[in-house]
C-alpha positions in Angstrom: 141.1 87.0 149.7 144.2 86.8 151.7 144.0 82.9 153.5 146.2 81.4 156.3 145.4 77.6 154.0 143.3 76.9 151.3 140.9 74.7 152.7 137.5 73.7 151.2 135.5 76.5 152.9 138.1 79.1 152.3 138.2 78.3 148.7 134.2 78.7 148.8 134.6 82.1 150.6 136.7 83.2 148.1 134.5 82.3 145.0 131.6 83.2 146.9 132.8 87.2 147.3 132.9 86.9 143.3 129.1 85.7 143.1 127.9 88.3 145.4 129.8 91.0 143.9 129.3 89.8 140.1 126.3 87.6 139.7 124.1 89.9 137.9 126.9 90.9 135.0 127.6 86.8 134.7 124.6 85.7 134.4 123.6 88.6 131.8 126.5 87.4 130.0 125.2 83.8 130.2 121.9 85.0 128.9 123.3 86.3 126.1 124.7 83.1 125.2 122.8 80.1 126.6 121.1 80.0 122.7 124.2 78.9 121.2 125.6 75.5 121.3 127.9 74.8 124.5 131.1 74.5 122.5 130.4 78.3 120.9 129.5 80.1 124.1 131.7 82.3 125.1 131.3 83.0 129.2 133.1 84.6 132.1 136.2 82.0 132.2 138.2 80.7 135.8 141.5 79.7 135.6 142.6 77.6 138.5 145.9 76.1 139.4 144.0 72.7 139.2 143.6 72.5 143.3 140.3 70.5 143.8 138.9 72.4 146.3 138.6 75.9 143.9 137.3 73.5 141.3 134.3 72.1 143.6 133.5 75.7 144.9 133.5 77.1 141.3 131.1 73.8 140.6 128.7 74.9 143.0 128.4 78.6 142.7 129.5 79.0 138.7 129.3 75.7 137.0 126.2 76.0 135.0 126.7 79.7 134.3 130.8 80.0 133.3 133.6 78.0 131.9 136.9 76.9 134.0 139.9 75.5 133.1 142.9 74.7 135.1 146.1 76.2 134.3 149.7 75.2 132.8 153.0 75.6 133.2 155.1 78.2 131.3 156.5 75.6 129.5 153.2 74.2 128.1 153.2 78.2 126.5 155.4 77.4 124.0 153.3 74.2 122.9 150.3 76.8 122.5 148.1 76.3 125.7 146.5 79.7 126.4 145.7 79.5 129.9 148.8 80.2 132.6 148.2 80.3 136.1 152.5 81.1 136.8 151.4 85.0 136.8 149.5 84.2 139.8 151.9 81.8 141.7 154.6 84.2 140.9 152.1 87.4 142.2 151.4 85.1 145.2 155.3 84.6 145.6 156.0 88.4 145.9 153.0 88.9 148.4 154.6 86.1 150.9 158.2 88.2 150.5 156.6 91.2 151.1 154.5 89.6 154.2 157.7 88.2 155.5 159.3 92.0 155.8 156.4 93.7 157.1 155.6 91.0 159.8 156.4 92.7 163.0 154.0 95.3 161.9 151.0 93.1 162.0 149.7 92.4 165.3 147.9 89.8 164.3 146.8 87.0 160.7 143.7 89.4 160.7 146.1 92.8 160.4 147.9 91.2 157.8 144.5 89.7 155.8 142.7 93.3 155.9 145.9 94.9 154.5 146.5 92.3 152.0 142.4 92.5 150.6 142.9 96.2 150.8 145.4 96.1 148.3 144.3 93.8 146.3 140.7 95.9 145.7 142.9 98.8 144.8 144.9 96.6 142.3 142.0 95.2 140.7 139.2 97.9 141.2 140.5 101.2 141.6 143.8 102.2 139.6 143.9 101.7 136.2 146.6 100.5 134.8 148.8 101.3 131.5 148.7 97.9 129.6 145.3 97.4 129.8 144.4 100.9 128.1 143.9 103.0 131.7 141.4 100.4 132.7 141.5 98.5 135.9 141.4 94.8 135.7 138.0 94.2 136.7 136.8 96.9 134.0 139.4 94.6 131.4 137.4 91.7 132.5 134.1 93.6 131.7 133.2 93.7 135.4 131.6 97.5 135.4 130.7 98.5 139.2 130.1 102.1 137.4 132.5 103.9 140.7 132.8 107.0 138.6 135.9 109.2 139.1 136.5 108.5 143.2 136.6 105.0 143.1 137.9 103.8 146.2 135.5 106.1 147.9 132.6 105.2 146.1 133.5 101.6 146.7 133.7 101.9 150.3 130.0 103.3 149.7 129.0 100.2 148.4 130.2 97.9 150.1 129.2 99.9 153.3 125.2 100.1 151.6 125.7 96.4 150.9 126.9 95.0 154.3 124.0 97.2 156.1 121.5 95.4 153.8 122.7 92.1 154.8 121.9 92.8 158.1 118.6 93.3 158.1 
């Protein structure tokens, strides 16, 4: 979700696109492992940059159901913390740059938010990608929409199908 701020309610929005899109597969998964102690169970896992306000959102739509944990800095790597949040922030970095050269093409913050959502569903749901076995992330993170071979088409599909149910 491309965002002008991170404020409390955009942070919710964000997390919130996750639960409607994924709730079924986490909840399996918490199924599967609410019979073992807390400490053994191993759930869908968020990795923040430690900003409060992703932290309260995750705490109300996830908190019970997943794990979080906030993220270091590449320096803490070396001192064998697995969690790094850099690949983001340097992700996010590159998408700003980009944004700053393509500016006079968007007419307006809403041009530049579909375009930037649009690519990041085709990053993470439609092309597969070489280091993670021709898988796309969201398949790597066991997050199975079953889109078949047209992906991006048969996404569109269901989001379309989904956004007509909602408004009914």
């Amino acid at each position: 979700m491309f965002v002008d701020k991170r404020t409390k309610q955009k942070c919710y929005e964000f997390l919130k696109q996750i639960k409607d899109s994924c709730y079924e597969q986490i909840l399996k998964k918490f199924n599967q492992e609410k019979h073992k102690k807390i400490e053994d169970r191993n759930l869908f896992l968020f990795v923040f940059d430690g900003f409060e306000n992703y932290k309260s959102s995750w705490s109300k739509l996830f908190g019970r159901v997943t794990n979080a944990i906030s993220g270091v800095p590449i320096a803490c790597k070396k001192h064998g913390l697995k969690h790094n949040n850099n690949p983001i922030e340097r992700y996010n970095g590159s998408i700003k740059d980009r944004l700053n050269g393509m500016r006079s093409q968007f007419k307006s913050f809403k041009g530049a938010e579909a375009f930037m959502n649009l690519k990041d569903i085709v990053y993470n749901f439609v092309s597969p990608h070489q280091q993670l076995q021709d898988m796309t992330p969201a398949e790597n993170a066991g997050i199975n929409l079953k889109l078949g071979r047209n992906k991006l088409l048969n996404l569109i599909k269901r989001t379309a199908k989904s956004r007509h149910h909602s408004l009914r």
